[in-house]
GUDONU-652251 format. One record per residue (C-alpha): x, y, z. Coordinates in pm, whole numbers, padded with zeros to 5 digits, always signed. Last residue first. Example, Ala and Ser with C-alpha at 12.3 -4.5 7.8 and 13.67 -1.06 7.14 Angstrom:
2
+01367-00106+00714
+01230-00450+00780
END
This chain:
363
-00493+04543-08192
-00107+04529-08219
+00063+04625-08535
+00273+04308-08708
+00640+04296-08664
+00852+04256-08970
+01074+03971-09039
+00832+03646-09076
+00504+03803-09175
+00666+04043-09406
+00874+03759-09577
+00539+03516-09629
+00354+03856-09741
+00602+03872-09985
+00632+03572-10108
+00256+03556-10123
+00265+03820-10388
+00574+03699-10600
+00326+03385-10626
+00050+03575-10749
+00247+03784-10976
+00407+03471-11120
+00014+03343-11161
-00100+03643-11360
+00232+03668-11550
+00163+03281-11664
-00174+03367-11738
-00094+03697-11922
+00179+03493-12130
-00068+03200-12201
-00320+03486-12310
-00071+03660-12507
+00060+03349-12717
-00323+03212-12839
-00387+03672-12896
-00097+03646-13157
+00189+03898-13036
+00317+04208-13178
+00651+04275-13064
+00787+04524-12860
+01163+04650-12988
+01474+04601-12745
+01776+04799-12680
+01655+04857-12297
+01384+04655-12152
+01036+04720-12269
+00784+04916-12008
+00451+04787-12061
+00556+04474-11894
+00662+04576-11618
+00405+04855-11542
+00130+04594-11608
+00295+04355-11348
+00377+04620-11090
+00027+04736-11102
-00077+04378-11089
+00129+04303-10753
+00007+04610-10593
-00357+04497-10691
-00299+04169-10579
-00181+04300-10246
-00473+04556-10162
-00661+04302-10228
-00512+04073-10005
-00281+03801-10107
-00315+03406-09949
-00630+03215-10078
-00579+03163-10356
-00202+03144-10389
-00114+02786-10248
-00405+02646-10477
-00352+02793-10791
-00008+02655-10720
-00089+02337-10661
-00340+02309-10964
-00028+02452-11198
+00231+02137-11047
-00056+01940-11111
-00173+02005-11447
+00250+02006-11528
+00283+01650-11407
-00034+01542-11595
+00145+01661-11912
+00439+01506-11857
+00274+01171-11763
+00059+01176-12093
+00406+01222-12264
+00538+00961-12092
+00239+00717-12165
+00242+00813-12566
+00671+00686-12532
+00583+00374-12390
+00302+00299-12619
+00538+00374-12938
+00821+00187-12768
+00582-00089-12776
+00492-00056-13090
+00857-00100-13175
+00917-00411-12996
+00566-00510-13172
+00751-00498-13521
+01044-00669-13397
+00901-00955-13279
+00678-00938-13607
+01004-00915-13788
+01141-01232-13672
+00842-01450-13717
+00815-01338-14044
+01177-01465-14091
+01099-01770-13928
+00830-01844-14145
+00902-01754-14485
+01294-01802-14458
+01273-02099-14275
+00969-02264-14517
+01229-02190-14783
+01541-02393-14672
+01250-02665-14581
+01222-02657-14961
+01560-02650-15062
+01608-02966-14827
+01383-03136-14987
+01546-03094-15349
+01861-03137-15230
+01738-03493-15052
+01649-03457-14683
+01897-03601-14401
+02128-03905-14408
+02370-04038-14690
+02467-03716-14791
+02466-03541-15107
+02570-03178-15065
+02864-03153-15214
+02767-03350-15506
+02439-03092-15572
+02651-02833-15499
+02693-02682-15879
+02293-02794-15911
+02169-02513-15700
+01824-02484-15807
+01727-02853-15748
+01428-02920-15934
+01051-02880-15862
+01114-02513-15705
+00828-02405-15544
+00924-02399-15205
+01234-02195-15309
+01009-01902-15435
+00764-01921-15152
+01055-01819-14930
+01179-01518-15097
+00844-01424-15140
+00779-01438-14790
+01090-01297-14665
+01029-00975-14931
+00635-00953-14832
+00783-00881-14442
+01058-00652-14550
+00723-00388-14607
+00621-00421-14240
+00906-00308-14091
+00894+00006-14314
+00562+00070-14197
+00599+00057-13832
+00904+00292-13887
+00638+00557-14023
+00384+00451-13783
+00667+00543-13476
+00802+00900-13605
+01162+00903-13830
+01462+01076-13662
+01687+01062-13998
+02033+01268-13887
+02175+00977-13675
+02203+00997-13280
+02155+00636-13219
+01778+00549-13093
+01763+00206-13308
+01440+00046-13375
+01396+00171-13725
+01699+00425-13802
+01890+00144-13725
+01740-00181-13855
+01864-00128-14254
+02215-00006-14178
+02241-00322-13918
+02070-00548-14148
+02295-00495-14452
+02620-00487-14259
+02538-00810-14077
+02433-00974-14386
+02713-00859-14653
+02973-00965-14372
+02820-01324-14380
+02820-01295-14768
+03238-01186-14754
+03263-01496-14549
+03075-01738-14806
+03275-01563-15099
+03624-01660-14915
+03504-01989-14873
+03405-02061-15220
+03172-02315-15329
+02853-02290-15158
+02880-01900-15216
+02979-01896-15537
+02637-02158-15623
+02430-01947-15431
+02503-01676-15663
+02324-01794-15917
+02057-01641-15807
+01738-01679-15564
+01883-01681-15243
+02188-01434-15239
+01990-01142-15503
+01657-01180-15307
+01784-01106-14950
+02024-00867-15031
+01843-00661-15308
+01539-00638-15022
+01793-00516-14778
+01944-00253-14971
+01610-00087-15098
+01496-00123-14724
+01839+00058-14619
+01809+00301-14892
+01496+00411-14852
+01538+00453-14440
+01860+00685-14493
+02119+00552-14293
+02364+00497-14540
+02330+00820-14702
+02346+01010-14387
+02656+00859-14260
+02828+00925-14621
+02708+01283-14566
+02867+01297-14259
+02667+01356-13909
+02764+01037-13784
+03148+01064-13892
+03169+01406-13792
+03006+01295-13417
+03306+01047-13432
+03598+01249-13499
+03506+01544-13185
+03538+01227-12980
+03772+01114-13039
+03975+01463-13077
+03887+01470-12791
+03733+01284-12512
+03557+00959-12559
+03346+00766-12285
+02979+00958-12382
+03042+00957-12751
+03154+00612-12779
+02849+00517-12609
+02639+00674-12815
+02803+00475-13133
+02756+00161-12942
+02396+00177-12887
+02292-00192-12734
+02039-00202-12916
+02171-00178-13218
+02387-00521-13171
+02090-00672-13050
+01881-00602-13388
+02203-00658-13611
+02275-00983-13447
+01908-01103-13460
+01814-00981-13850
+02089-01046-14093
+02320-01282-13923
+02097-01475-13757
+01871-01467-14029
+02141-01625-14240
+02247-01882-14046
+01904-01980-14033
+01913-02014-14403
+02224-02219-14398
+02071-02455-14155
+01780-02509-14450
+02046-02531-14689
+02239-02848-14521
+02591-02939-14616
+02710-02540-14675
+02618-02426-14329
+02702-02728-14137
+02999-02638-13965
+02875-02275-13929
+02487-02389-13729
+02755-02640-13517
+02909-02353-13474
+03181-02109-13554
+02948-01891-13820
+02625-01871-13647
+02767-01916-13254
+02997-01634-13317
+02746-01393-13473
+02492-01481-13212
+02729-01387-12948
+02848-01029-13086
+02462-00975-13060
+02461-01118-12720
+02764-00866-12624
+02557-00576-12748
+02258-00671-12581
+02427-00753-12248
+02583-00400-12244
+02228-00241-12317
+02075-00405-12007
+02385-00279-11801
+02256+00080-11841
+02587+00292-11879
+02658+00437-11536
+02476+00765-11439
+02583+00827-11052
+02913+00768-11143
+02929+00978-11407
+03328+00977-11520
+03406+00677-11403
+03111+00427-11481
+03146+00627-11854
+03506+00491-11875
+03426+00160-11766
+03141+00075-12038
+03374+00255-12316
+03600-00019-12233
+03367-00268-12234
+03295-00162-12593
+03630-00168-12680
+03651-00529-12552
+03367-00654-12721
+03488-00537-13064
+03812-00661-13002
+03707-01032-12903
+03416-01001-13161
+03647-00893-13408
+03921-01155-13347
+03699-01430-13312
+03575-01368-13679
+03875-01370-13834
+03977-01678-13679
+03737-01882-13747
+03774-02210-13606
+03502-02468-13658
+03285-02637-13386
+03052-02982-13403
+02961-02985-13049
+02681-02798-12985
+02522-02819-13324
+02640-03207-13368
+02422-03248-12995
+02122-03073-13140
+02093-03306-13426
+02235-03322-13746
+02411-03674-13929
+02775-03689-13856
+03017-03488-14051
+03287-03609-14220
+03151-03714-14535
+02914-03359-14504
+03231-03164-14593
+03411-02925-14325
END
């Protein structure tokens, strides 16, 4: 759609200035609907476990944002206005991807499919193709080569002139920031399980790339794209040359802006996941303090030395076909506590079943 039959931009012309993509419609529609249907299938078969419905609106929002960038207002004036074309582009390359991830489709697929689905797609992720992709070097590596080599080349000029370029960069951006975003926020079962700071750190290092990227097209003091200089001249809005710059100032800021969400997101998780551990570990203080507590003061003496006789003869005594090993003195205490307590406990079993089944002697 050229700017000569566009009216000038405003929130209205975003809402209600629509283009038909076809292409794109389809795979939302389809990918949407096979997600849904792994949604169902998992409902059925755990009932009691259904597929969070948190992670279902992620995934459709993602498939959202994609729509709304390239059949939108935002898509009908991607190649009249740079500075809409660059928030185009972080749509594609950081929101979709990051909701889209979310929303774990590939462990979905694995909890709705049966074989030989399902048996297919855990070779796929494990694959060395799979692995390649994923790996956290190559999706930063990727990523930076994306951002820099489709904003400050030539390229810009294909892309503003050729449809079929423009659609292959949209695909380019979603791919890109999906393979780059996964093994950072995502919790898919891929080979590279990286800890918090390290995926704290490869956020952080895209951040100098949308920065530089930006301060490179707010300093240019000509147009850069000169091939679509004709295209886009409009009779309202900024010049080229303005426009390029506020085209910049949206990649700096609102891409920094971006990752920072994404960054704390991840902290988060990092908090979230220190707090269950502490939990664990306070669960298992208690669970030993009650126990210490319901064995005190139940066994005789004559009981815990029954029960430790049995104990020692247990456990010098090796089962059948088997070798004793020679233990560190760390692992032999924890094992002679945890004995020590099982004996206990075996102990006041006892004396619970004696109490209950056997008559006690009178006076």
């Amino acid at each position: 759609m050229g700017s000569q039959t566009l009216p000038p931009f405003s929130v209205s012309a975003a809402l209600t200035q629509w283009q038909w993509a076809p292409v794109v419609t389809a795979i939302a529609v389809l990918a949407a609907g096979a997600y849904l249907w792994g949604v169902v299938r998992v409902a059925r078969r755990h009932p009691a476990r259904p597929w969070p419905r948190w992670r279902t609106g992620m995934f459709l929002g993602g498939l959202l944002v994609i729509v709304v960038a390239s059949e939108s207002g935002l898509g009908s004036y991607d190649d009249v206005l740079f500075w809409d074309h660059m928030i185009q582009h972080l749509l594609l390359l950081m929101v979709a991807p990051a909701l889209l991830i979310a929303g774990r489709p590939v462990t979905l697929l694995l909890h709705a499919s049966r074989n030989p689905l399902h048996t297919w797609a855990k070779r796929v992720v494990r694959s060395r193709a799979a692995t390649a992709l994923t790996w956290p070097a190559f999706g930063i590596a990727a990523y930076a080569a994306t951002v820099v080599g489709t904003h400050l080349t030539s390229f810009m000029n294909l892309v503003l002139t050729n449809d079929l370029a423009h659609n292959a960069e949209h695909a380019l951006f979603i791919i890109v920031g999906y393979l780059y975003l996964l093994p950072l926020i995502g919790s898919e079962p891929i080979r590279w399980r990286l800890s918090y700071p390290v995926r704290l750190i490869f956020l952080f290092i895209a951040m100098p790339v949308d920065a530089f990227t930006g301060v490179a097209l707010g300093s240019y003091t000509s147009d850069p794209f000169p091939v679509t200089s004709g295209m886009r001249h409009r009779a309202w809005g900024p010049s080229p040359l303005d426009d390029v710059h506020i085209g910049g100032a949206v990649m700096w800021v609102g891409g920094s802006a971006i990752m920072f969400v994404l960054i704390m997101v991840t902290f988060l998780a990092w908090t979230r996941q220190g707090q269950r551990a502490e939990g664990r570990g306070w669960l298992e203080a208690a669970r030993r303090a009650s126990l210490e507590q319901l064995t005190a003061a139940g066994p005789s003496a004559e009981e815990r030395a029954s029960a430790g006789t049995r104990a020692s003869a247990a456990a010098a005594q090796p089962e059948a076909g088997t070798r004793p090993r020679a233990d560190s003195r760390a692992a032999r205490s924890g094992i002679d506590e945890d004995d020590d307590q099982l004996a206990a406990y075996n102990a006041f079993l006892a004396r619970i079943n004696q109490g209950g089944h056997q008559p006690r002697p009178s006076g």
